[in-house]
C-alpha positions in Angstrom: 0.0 0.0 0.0 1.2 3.2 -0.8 0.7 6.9 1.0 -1.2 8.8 -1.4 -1.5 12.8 -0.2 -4.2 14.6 -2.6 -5.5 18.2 -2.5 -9.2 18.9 -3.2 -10.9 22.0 -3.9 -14.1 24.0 -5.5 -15.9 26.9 -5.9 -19.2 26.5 -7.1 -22.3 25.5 -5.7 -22.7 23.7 -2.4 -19.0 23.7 -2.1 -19.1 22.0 1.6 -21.2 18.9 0.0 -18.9 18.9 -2.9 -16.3 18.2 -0.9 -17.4 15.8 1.3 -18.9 13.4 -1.5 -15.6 14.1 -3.7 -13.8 12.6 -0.7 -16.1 9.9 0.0 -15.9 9.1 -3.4 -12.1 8.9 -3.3 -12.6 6.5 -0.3 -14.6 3.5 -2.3 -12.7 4.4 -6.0 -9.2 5.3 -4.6 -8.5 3.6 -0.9 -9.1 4.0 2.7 -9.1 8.0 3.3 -6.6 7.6 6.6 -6.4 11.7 7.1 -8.6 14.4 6.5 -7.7 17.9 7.5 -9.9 20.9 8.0 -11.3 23.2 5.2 -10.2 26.2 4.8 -11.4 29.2 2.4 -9.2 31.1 0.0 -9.4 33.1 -3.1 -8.7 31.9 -6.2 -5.5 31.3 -7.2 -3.7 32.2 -10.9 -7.3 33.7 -11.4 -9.8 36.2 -10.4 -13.4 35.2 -9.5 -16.1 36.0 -7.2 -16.3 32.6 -6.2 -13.9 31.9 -3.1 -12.6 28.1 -3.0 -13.1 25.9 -0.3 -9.7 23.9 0.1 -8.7 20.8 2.0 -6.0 18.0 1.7 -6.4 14.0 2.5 -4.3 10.9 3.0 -5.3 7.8 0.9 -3.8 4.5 1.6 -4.1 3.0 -2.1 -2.9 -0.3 -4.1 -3.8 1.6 -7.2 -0.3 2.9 -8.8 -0.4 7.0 -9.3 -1.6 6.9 -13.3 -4.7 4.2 -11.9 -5.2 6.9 -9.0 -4.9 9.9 -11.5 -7.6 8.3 -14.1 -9.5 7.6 -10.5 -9.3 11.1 -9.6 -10.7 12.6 -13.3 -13.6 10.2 -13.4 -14.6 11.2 -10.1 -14.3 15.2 -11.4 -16.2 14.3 -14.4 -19.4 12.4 -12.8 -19.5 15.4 -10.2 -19.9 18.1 -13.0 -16.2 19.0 -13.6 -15.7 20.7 -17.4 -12.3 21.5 -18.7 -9.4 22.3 -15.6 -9.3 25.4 -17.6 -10.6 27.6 -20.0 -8.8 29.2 -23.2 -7.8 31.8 -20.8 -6.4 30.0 -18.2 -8.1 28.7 -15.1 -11.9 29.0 -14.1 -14.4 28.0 -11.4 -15.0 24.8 -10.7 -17.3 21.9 -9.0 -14.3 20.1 -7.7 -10.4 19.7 -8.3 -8.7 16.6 -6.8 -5.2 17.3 -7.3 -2.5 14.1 -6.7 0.3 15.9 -4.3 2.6 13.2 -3.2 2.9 9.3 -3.7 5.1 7.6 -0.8 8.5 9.8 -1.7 7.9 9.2 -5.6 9.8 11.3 -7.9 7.9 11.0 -11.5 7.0 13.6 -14.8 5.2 12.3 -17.4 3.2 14.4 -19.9 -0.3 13.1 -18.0 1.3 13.3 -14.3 4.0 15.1 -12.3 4.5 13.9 -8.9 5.5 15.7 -6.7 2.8 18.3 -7.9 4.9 20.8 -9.6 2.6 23.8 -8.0 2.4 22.2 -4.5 5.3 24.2 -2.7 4.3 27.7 -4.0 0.0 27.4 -2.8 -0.7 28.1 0.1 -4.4 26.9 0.0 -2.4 23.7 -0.6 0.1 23.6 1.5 -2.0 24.7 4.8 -4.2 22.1 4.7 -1.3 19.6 4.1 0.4 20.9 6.9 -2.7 20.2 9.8 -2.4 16.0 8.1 1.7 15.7 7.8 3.4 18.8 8.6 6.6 16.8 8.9 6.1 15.2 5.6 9.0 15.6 3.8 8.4 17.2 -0.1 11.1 14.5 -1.9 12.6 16.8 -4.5 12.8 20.4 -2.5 13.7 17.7 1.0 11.8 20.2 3.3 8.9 19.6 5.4 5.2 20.6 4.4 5.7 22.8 7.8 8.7 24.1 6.1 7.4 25.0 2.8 3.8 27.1 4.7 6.6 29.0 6.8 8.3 30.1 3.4 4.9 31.4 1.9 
């Protein structure tokens, strides 16, 4: 079994109930959800909107490898309402985003999947959350702690 660290988010609608279901979801499609930390609310990031994000990070224990957990992940976006991650100008609203973060200390970058997630150490809506589930994680490329990484933002 492998330590699977994801970031969720959204925007739109009921964005407390698209959470939980998006992480209940990842429980029976992507393992046993052995962390979840508490939401917070940010603005959106790389993008303006009137829509503030609700933001939270869990801990998966999964037998799925990260491109089965990955295709897990967009199928769960898709039957919740998710469109397009972005628009032709860049990033927009959204139902949900489920974001893969870290996999044990896997180091990978294929054109479908970068792991660890190549934004991860410069979001603070991501790294917050992450921090309150494994603030001593260690990021495996950067080797500093989630802790670490919130102080330097």
């Amino acid at each position: 079994m492998a330590s699977l660290y994801l970031s969720l988010g959204t925007n739109l609608g009921d964005r407390r109930s698209n959470l939980e279901t998006a992480l209940a979801l990842v429980g029976r499609r992507i393992g046993t959800v052995t962390g979840a930390s508490d939401i917070i609310e940010t603005e959106p990031w790389g993008y303006e909107s009137p829509n503030r994000f609700m933001n939270m990070a869990a801990r998966v224990e999964t037998s799925l490898t990260p491109v089965q957990a990955l295709e897990a992940a967009k199928k769960i976006e898709t039957e919740m309402g998710r469109t397009a991650k972005t628009g032709k100008d860049g990033y927009k609203d959204r139902i949900i985003d489920i974001d893969l973060l870290l996999y044990d200390d896997l180091v990978m970058e294929t054109p479908e999947l970068t792991i660890p997630h190549k934004f991860m150490h410069v979001r603070r809506f991501v790294l917050e959350p992450l921090a309150g589930i494994a603030p001593e994680l260690e990021h495996p490329v950067l080797h500093k702690t989630i802790n670490e990484l919130l102080k330097e933002n």
